[in-house]
C-alpha positions, 0 to 999 in steps of 0.5 A: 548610101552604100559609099557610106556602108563601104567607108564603115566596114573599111573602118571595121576591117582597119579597127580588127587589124589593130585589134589583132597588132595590139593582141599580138605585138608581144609573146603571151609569155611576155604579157603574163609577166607584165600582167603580174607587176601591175600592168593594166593593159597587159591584163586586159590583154591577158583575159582575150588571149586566155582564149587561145589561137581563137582570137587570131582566127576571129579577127582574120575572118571579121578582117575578110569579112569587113573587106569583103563587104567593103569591096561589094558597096563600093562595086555597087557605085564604082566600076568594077576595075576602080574597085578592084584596085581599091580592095588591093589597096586596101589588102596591101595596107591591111596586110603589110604595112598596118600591122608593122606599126607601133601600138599607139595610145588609140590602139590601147584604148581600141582595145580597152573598148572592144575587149569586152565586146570580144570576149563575149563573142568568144565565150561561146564560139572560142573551142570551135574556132581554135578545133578549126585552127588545130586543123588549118595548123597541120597543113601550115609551116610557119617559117618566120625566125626559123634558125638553119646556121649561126649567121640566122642566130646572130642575125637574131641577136642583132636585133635584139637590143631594138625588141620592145620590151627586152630585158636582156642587158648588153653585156649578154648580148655581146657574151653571146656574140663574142662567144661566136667568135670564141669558137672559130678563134685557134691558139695562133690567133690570140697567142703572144709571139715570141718576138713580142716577148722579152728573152732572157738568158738563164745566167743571168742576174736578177736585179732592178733594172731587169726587173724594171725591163721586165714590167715595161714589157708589159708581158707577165712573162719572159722567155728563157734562153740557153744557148738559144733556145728557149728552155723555160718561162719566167713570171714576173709575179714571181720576183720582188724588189728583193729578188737576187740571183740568176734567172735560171733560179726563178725560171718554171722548170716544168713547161707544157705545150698546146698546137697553135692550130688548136680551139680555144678550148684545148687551152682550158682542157691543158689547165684542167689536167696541168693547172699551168696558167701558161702554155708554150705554143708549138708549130707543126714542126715541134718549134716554139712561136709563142705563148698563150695563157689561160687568162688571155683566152678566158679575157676573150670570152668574158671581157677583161677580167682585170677591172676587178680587183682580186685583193677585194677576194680576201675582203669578206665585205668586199666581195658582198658589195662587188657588182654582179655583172662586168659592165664595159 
């Protein structure tokens, strides 16, 4: 008989631990707004955890209490050893690995069940239990998801994706994780260099086939030479099959400079105060060894910012029906 009472209570103790899983499985936060569009099982669950911490402290102790009982009838038919192994068994079940399994449709419907029954209990002994919980709160740390350095971040926001219920798209996560990246990247790491550029000399003349050269390159820009060193940029933007002259004609005049030991950022405060798209990237010994632009390092943060057309911008119908978000 006290075998039988034992196996009862181990049930009990199992049921209060799915109970408190179940409860618990989402943030209330989370609940709430399931609640709001309809969801019956996160009303019910709404209802027990309007009660507040007294929940959790409720299903602990009748967890205990369960377990306790449980220990006692089976001491009473085992020996004492046998039966301490038991408990820690059922300890390690009851602690570690029941509560990091999935809600099942049985633990829906424990709920469903029990709910009633708890909020009963609860409405009479709720405000002591959570008085109780307040006071057990100022001598407890809770250290779980605890944030010391970005690598504890990203960590979060790797796991993200596999959240239950998560509603946050892929492209946000990967803007998060590439704007870690943003931050430790320098000038010289995303830079064109020079002998990735096609060089020009300003004499010379503008015609088709350097036009052609100039598109295969595939750089919207080109260095200007004059008697070897490098005196401007040319923008491919700025010529058209009826281009003709020299290229000292259509060459930017006025260049600005950024260190190619600089944050990303500084790219972005230079166009602020110049509004030039394009940067002439200079070393520690004042010499050029590349070029940036504003379009390169904004295309590091936010994706390639190209799969738009920017024609549909004149479109007033165009840019109504353009999707809201850039999508890989």
């Amino acid at each position: 008989m006290q075998l039988i009472i034992g196996i009862i209570f181990l049930i009990a103790s199992v049921i209060t631990v799915i109970l408190q899983k179940a409860y618990f499985e989402l943030p209330e936060s989370e609940v709430k707004k399931r609640k709001n569009i309809g969801d019956n099982q996160s009303r019910i669950l709404s209802q027990t955890l309007a009660y507040g911490p007294a929940i959790k402290v409720l299903l602990i102790f009748l967890a205990s209490l369960f377990s306790a009982i449980t220990f006692t009838m089976l001491t009473t038919v085992l020996p004492v050893w046998v039966s301490i192994i038991i408990l820690t068994l059922i300890i390690y079940y009851l602690s570690s690995l029941l509560p990091n399994t999935k809600v099942s449709r049985i633990d829906s419907y424990l709920v469903k069940l029990l709910s009633p029954l708890i909020n009963k209990i609860l409405s009479y002994i709720a405000p002591y239990l959570n008085m109780l919980y307040k006071h057990l709160a100022r001598h407890y740390v809770k250290n779980n998801h605890n944030i010391f350095d970005e690598q504890d971040l990203l960590h979060l926001i790797d796991k993200q994706p596999n959240v239950l219920g998560n509603r946050i798209s892929s492209e946000t996560i990967a803007f998060f994780k590439a704007s870690f990246d943003y931050q430790k990247l320098t000038v010289k790491d995303i830079m064109i260099p020079n002998n990735k550029l096609k060089a020009l000399k300003a004499s010379d003349v503008i015609g088709p086939v350097l036009i052609n050269e100039l598109h295969q390159s595939g750089h919207d820009y080109a260095l200007v030479k004059d008697k070897g060193e490098i005196i401007g940029l040319i923008a491919f933007s700025n010529l058209s099959i009826k281009s003709e002259g020299k290229v000292l004609s259509y060459m930017n005049k006025q260049v600005y400079f950024v260190n190619q030991s600089a944050v990303l950022n500084s790219v972005i405060k230079a166009f602020w105060q110049t509004k030039s798209p394009v940067f002439f990237v200079t070393n520690a010994q004042s010499k050029v060894v590349g070029i940036i632009t504003v379009e390169i390092v904004t295309n590091k943060l936010l994706g390639n910012l190209d799969k738009l057309n920017l024609d549909d911008y004149s479109n007033i119908e165009a840019v109504a029906t353009l999707p809201t978000n850039l999508k890989d």
